[in-house]
C-alpha positions in Angstrom: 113.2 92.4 99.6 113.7 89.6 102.2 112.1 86.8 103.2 111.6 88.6 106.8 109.4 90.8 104.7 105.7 91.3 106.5 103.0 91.2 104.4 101.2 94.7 103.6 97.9 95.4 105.8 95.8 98.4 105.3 93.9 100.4 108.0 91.1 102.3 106.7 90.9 104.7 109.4 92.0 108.4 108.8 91.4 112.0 109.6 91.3 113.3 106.1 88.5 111.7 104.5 89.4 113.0 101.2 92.8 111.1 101.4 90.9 107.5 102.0 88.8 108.1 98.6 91.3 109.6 96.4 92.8 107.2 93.8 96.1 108.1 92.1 97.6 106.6 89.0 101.0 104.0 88.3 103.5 107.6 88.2 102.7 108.8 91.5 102.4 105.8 93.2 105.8 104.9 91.7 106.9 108.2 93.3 105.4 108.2 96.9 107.0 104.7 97.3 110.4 105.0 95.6 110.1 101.8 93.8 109.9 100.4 90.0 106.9 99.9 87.9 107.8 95.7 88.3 108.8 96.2 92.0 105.2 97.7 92.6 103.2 94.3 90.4 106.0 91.7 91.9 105.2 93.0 95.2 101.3 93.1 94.7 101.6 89.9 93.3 103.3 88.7 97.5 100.8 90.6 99.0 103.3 92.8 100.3 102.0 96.5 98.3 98.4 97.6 98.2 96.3 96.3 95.5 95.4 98.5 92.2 91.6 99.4 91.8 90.5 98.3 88.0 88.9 101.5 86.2 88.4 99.8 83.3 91.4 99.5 80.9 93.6 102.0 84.0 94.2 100.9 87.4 94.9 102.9 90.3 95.7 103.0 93.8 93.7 104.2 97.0 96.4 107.2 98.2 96.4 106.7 101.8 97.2 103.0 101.2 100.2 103.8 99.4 101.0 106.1 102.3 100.1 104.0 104.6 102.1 101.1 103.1 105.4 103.7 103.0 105.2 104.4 106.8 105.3 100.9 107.2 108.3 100.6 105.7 109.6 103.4 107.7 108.4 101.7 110.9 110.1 98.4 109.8 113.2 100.0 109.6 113.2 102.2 112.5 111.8 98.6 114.6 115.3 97.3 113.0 117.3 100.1 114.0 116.4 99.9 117.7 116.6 96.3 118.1 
């Protein structure tokens, strides 16, 4: 990833409530956002990918961020594409 890279930001406003509470595990976060297990911790570690949520020895991540994080990307591109 670049250095024009913008850090991740998280808005915790949705319509599906479910989505904002539900926390999913390493292998489907590594699928929603098409990137490696060290990718996703290198990236964390930037600030640039939505922090895990300790549940004791597991972690997980909040869904929507993840989602939200990969329309992001999306946008980024798309902002790129148009200019």
């Amino acid at each position: 990833m670049g250095s024009t890279a913008k850090p991740y930001t998280c808005s915790r406003e949705s319509t599906a409530p479910t989505e904002i509470n539900e926390l999913i595990r390493l292998p489907t976060v590594l699928q929603i956002a098409g990137i490696s297990r060290p990718q996703v911790y290198v990236l964390m570690r930037r600030g640039r990918f939505p922090q895990g949520v300790k549940l004791g020895r597991a972690t997980a991540w909040v869904r929507k961020e993840i989602n939200d994080w990969v329309q992001q990307r999306i946008a980024e591109r798309d902002a790129t594409l148009a200019a």
